[in-house]
N, CA, C and O of each residue as an XYZ file, in Angstrom:
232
protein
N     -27.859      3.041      7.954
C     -26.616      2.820      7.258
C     -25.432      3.153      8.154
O     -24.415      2.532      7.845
N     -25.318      3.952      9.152
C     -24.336      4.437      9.442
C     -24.395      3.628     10.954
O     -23.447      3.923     11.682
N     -24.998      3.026     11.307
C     -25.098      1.533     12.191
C     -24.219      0.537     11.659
O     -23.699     -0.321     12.372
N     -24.044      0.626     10.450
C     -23.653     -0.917      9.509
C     -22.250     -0.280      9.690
O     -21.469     -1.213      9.874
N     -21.448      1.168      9.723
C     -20.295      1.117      9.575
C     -19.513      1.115     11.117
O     -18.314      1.259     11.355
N     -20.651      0.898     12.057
C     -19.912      0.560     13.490
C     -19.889     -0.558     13.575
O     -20.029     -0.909     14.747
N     -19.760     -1.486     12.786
C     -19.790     -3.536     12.849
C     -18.450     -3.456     12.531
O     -17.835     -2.657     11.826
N     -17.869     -5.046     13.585
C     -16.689     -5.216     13.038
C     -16.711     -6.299     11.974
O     -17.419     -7.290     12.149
N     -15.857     -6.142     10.708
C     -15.628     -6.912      9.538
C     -14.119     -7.642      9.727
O     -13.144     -7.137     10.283
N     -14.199     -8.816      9.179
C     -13.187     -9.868      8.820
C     -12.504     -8.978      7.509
O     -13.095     -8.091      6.894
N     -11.406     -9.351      7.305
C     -10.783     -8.886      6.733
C      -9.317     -9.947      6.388
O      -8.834    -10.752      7.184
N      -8.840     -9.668      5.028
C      -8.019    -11.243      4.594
C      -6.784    -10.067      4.522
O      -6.937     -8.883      4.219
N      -5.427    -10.802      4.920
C      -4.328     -9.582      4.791
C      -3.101    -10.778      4.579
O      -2.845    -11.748      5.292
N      -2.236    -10.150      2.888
C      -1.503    -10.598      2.212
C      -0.338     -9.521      2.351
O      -0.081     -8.777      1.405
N       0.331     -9.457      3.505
C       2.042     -8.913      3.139
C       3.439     -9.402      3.855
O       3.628     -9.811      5.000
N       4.286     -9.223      2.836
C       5.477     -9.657      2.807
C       6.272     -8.808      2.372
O       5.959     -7.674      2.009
N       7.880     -9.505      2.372
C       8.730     -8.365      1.582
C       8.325     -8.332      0.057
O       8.297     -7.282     -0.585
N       7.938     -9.865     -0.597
C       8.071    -10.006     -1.676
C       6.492     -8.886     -2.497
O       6.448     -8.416     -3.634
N       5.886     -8.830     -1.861
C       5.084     -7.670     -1.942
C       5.215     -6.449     -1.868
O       4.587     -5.579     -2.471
N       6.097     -6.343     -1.071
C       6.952     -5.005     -0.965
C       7.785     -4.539     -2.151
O       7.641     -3.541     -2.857
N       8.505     -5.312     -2.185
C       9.217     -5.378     -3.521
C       8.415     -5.026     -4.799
O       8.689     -3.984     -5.395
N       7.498     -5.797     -5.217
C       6.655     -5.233     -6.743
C       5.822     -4.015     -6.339
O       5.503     -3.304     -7.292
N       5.451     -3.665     -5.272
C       4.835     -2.625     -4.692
C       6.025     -0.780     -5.370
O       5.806      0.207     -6.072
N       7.043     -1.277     -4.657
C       8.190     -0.165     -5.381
C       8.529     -0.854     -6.236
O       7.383     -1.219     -6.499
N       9.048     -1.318     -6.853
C       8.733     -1.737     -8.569
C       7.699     -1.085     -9.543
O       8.065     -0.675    -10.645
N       6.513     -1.003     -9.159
C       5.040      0.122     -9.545
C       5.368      0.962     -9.525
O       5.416      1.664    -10.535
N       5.880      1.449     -8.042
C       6.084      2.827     -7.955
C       7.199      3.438     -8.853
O       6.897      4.393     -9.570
N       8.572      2.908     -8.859
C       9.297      3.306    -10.182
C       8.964      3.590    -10.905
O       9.195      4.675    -11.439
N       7.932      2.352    -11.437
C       8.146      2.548    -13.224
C       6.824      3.851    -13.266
O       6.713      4.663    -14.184
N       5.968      3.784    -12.109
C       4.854      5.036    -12.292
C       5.720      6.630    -12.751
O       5.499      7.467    -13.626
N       7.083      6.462    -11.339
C       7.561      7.922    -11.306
C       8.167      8.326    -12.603
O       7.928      9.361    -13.226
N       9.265      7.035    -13.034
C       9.512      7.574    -14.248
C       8.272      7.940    -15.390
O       8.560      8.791    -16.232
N       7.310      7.506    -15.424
C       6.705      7.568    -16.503
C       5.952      8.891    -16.321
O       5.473      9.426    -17.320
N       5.777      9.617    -14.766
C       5.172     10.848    -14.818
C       6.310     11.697    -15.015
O       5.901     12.853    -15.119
N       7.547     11.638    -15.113
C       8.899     12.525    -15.259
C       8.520     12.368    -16.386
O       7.872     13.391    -16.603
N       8.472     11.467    -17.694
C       8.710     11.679    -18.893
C       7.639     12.560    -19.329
O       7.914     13.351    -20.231
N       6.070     12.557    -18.679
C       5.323     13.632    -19.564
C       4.724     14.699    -18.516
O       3.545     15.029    -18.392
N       6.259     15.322    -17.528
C       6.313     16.048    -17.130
C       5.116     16.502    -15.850
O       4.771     17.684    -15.873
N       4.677     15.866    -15.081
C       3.410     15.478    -14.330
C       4.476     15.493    -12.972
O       5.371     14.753    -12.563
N       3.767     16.929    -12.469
C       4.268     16.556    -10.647
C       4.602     15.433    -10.348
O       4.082     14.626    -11.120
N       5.482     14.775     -9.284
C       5.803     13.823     -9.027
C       4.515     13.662     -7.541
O       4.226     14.658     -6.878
N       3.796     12.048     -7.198
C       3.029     12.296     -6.350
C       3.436     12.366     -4.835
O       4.605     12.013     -4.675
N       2.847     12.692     -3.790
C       3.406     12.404     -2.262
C       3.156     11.129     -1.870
O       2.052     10.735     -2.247
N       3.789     10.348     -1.248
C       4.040      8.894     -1.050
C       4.227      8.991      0.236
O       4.470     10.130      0.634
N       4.174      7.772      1.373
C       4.629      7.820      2.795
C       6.207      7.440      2.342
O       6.544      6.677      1.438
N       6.987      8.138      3.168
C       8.296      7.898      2.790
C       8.821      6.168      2.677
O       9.502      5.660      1.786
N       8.180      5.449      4.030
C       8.543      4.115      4.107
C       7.769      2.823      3.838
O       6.824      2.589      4.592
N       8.091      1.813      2.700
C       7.139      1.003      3.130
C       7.792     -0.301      3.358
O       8.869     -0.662      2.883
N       6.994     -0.979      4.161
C       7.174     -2.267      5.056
C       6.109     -2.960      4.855
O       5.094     -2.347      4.525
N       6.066     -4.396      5.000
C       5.311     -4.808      5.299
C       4.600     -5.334      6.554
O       5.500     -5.621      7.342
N       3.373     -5.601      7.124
C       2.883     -5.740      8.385
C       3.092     -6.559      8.659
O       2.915     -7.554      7.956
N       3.736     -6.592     10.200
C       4.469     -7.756     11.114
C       3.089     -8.484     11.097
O       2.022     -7.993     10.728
N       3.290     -9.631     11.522
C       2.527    -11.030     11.710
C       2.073    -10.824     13.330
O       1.077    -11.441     13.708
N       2.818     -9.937     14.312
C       2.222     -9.630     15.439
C       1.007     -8.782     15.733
O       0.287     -8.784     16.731
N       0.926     -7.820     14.275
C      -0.037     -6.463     14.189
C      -1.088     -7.172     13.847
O      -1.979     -6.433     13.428
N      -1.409     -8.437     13.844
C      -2.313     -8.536     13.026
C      -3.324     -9.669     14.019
O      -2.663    -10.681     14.251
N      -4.658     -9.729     14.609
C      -5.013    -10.494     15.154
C      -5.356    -11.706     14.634
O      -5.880    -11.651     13.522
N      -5.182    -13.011     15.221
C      -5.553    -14.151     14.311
C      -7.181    -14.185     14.540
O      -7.870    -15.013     13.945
């Protein structure tokens, strides 16, 4: 098994701003809704972006 996790896998990758966008959109409506029943707020990476079209091999 631990042979199978040194293979490289294909992998399909969907981002944009417009993904970005409903991405913090979630995250809003999550934070407010843990403020209202008083629930730590969670740790988040401060920034998000989406992945350049260069990061990514064709």
């Amino acid at each position: 098994m631990l042979q199978d996790l040194t293979q490289s896998s294909n992998v399909s990758v969907h981002s944009d701003d417009a993904l970005v966008g409903k991405v913090k959109a979630a995250i809003t409506a999550d934070d407010e809704k843990r403020k209202e029943n008083e629930d730590e707020p969670l740790r988040r990476k401060p920034a998000l972006v989406p992945i350049l079209p260069t990061e990514l091999p064709r």
